[in-house]
Backbone as XML, in Angstrom:
<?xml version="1.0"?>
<chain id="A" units="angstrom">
  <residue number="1" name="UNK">
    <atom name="N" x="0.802" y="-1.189" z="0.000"/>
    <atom name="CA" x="0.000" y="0.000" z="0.000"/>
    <atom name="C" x="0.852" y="1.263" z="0.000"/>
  </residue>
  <residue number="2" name="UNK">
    <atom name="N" x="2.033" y="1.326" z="1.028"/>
    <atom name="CA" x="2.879" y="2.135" z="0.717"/>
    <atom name="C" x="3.353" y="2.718" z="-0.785"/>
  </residue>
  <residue number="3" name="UNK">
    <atom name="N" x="3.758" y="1.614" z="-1.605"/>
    <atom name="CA" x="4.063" y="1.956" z="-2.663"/>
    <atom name="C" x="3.239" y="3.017" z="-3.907"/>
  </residue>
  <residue number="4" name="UNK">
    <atom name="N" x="2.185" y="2.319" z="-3.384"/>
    <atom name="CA" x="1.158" y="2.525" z="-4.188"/>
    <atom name="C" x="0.989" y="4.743" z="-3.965"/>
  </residue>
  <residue number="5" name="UNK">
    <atom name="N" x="1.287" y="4.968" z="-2.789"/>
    <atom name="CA" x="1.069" y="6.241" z="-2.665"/>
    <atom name="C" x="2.319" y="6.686" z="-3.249"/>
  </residue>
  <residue number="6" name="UNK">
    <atom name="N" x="3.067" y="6.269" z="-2.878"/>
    <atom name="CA" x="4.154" y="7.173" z="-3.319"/>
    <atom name="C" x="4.125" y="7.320" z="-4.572"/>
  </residue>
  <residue number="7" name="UNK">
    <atom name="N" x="3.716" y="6.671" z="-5.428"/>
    <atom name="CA" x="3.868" y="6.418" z="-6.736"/>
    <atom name="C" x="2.767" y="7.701" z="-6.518"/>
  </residue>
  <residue number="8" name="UNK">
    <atom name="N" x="1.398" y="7.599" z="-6.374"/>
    <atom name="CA" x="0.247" y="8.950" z="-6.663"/>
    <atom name="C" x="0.923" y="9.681" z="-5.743"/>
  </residue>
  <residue number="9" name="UNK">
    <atom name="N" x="1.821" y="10.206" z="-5.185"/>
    <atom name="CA" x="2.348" y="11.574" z="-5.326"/>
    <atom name="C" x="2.601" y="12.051" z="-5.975"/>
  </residue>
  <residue number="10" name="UNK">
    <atom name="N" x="3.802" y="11.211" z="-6.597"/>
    <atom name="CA" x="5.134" y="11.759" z="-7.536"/>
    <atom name="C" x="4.324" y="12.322" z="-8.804"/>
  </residue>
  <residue number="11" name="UNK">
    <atom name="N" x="3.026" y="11.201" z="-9.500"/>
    <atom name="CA" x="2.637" y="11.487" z="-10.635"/>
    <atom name="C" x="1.422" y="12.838" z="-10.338"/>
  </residue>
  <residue number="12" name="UNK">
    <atom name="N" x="1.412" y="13.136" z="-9.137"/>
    <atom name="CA" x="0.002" y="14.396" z="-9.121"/>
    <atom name="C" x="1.399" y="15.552" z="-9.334"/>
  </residue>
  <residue number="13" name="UNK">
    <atom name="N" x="2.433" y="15.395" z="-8.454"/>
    <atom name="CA" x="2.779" y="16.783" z="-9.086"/>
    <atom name="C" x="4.244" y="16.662" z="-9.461"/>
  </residue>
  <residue number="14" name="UNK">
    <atom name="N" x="3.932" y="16.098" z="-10.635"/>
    <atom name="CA" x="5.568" y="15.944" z="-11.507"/>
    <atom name="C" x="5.882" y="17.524" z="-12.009"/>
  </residue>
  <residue number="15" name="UNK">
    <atom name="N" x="4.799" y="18.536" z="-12.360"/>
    <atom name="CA" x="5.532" y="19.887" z="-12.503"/>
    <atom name="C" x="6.468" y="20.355" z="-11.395"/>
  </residue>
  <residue number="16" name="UNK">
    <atom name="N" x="5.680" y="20.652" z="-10.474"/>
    <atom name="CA" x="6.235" y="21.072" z="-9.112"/>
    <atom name="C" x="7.747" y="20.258" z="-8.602"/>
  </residue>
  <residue number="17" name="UNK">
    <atom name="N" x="7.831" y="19.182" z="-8.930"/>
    <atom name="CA" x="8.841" y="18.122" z="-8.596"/>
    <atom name="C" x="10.190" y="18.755" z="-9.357"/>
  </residue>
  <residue number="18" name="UNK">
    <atom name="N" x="9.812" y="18.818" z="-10.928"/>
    <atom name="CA" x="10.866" y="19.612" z="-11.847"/>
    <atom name="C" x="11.037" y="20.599" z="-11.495"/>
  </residue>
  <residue number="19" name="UNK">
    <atom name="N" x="10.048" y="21.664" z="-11.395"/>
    <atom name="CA" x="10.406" y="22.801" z="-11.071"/>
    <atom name="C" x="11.479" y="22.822" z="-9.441"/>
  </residue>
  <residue number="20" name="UNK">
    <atom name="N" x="11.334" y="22.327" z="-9.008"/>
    <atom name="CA" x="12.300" y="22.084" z="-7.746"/>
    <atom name="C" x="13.225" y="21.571" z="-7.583"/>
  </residue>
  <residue number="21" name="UNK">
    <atom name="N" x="13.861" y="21.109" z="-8.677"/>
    <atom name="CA" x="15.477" y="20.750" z="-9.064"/>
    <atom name="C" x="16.010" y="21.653" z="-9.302"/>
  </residue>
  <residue number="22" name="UNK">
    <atom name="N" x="15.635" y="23.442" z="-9.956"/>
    <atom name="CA" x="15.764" y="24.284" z="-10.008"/>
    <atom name="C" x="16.569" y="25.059" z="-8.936"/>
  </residue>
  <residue number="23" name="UNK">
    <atom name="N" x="16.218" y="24.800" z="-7.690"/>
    <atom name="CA" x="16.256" y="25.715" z="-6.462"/>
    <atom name="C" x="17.551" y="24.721" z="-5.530"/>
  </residue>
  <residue number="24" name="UNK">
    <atom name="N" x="18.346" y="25.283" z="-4.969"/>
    <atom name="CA" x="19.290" y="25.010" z="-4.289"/>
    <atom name="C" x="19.512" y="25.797" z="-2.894"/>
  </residue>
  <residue number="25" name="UNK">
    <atom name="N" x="20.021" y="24.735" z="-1.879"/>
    <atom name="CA" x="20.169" y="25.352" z="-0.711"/>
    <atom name="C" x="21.832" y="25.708" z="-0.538"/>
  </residue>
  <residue number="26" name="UNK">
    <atom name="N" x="22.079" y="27.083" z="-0.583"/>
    <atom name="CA" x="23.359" y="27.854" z="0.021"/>
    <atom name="C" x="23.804" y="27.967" z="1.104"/>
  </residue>
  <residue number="27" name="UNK">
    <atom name="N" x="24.906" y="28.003" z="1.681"/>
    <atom name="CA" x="25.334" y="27.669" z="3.208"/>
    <atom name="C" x="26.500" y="28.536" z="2.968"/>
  </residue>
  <residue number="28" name="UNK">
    <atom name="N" x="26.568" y="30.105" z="3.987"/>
    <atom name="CA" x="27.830" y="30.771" z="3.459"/>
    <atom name="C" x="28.095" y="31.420" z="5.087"/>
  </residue>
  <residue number="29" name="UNK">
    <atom name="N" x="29.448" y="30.790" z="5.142"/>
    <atom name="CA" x="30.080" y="30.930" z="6.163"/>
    <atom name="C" x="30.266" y="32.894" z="6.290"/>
  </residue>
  <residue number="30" name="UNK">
    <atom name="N" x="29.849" y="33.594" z="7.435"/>
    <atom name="CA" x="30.052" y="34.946" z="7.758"/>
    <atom name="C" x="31.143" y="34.861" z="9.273"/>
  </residue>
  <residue number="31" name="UNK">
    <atom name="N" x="31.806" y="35.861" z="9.180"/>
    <atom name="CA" x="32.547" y="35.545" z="9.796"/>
    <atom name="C" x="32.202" y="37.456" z="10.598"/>
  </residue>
  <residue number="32" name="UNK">
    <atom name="N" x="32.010" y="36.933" z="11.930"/>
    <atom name="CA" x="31.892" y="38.200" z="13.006"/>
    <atom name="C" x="32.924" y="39.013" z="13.247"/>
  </residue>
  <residue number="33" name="UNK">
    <atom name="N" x="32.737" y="40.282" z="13.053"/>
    <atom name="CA" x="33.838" y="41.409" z="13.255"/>
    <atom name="C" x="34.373" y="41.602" z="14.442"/>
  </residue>
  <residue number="34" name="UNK">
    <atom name="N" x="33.505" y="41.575" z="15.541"/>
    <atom name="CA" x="33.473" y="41.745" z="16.806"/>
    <atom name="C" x="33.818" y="40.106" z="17.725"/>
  </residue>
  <residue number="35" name="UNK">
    <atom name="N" x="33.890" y="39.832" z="17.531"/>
    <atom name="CA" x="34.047" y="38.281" z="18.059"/>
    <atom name="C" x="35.286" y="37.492" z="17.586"/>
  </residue>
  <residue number="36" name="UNK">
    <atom name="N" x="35.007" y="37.429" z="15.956"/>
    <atom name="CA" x="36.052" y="36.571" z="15.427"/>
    <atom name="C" x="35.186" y="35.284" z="15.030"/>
  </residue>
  <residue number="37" name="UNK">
    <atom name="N" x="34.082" y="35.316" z="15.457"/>
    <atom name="CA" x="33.684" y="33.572" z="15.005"/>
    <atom name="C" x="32.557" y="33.523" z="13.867"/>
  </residue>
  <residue number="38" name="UNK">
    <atom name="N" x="32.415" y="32.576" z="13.990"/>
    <atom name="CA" x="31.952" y="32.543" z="12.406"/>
    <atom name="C" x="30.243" y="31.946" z="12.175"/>
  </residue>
  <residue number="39" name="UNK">
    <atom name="N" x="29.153" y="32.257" z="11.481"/>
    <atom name="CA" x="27.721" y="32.103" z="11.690"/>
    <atom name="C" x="27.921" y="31.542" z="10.574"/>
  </residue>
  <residue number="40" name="UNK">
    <atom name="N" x="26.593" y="31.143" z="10.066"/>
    <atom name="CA" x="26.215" y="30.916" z="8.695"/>
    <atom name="C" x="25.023" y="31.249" z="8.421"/>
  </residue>
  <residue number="41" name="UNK">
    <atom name="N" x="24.801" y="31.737" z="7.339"/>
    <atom name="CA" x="23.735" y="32.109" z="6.748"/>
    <atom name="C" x="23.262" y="30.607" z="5.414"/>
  </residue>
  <residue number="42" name="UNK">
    <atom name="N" x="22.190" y="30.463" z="5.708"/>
    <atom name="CA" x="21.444" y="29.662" z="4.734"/>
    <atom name="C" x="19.756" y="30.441" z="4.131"/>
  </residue>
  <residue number="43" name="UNK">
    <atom name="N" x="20.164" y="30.022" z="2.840"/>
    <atom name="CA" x="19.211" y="30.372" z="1.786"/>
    <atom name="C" x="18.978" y="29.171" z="0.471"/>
  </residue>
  <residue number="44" name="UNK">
    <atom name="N" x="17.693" y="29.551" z="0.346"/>
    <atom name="CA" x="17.193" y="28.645" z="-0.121"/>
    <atom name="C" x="17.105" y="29.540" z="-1.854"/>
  </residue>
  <residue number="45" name="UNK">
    <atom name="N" x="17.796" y="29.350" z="-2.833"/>
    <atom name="CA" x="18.779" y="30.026" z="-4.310"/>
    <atom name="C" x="18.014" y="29.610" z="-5.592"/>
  </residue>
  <residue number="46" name="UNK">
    <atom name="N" x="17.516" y="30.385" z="-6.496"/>
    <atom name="CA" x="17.483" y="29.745" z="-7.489"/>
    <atom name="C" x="18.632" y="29.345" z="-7.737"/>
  </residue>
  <residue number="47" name="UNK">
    <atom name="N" x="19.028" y="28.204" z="-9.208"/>
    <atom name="CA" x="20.326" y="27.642" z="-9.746"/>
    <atom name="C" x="21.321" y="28.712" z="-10.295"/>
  </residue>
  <residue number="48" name="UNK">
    <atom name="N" x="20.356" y="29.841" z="-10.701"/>
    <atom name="CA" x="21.207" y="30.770" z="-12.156"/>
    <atom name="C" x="21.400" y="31.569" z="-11.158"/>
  </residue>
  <residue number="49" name="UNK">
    <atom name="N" x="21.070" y="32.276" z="-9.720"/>
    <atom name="CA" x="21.544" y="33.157" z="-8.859"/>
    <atom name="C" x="22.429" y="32.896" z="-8.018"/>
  </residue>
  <residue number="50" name="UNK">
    <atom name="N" x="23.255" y="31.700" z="-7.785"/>
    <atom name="CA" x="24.331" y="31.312" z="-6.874"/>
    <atom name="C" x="25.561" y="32.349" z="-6.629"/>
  </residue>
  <residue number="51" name="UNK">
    <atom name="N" x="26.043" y="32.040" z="-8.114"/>
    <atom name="CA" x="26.993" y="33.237" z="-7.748"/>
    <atom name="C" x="26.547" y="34.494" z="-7.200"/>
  </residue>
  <residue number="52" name="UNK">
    <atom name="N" x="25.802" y="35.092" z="-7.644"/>
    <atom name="CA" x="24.979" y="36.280" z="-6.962"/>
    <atom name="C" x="24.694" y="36.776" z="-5.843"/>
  </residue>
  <residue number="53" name="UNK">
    <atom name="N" x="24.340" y="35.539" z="-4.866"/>
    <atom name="CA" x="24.571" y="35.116" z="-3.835"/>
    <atom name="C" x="25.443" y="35.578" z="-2.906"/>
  </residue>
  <residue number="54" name="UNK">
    <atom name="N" x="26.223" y="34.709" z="-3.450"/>
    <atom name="CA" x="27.765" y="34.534" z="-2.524"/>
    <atom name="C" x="28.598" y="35.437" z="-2.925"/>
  </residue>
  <residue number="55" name="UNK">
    <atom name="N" x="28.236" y="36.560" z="-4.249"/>
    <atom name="CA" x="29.379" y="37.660" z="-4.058"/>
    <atom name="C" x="28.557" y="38.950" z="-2.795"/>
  </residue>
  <residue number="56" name="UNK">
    <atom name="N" x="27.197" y="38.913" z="-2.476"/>
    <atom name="CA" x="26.911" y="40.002" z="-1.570"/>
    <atom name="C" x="27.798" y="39.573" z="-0.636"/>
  </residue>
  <residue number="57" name="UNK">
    <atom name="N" x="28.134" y="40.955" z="0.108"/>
    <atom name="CA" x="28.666" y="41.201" z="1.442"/>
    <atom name="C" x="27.881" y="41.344" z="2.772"/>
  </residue>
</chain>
């Protein structure tokens, strides 16, 4: 029975599925002025904006 759903997921929203290979999660190390240590910021990127991304300051 399991199977059986997973399978009617995938096929109700195969757009949405593609369209979401699109999008990538970014992980960019910031590093504190006052401290010295280091946070991270995560964002959730289109593919074609990465670099874009990671050159803001």
């Amino acid at each position: 029975m399991a199977k059986a759903a997973k399978t009617a997921i995938k096929s109700k929203d195969a757009k949405a599925a593609a369209e979401s290979k699109n999008w990538t999660k970014v992980v960019r190390a910031i590093k504190s002025p006052k401290t010295g240590a280091y946070t991270f910021k995560e964002s959730i990127v289109h593919k074609d904006k990465i670099k874009e991304f990671l050159a803001q300051k």
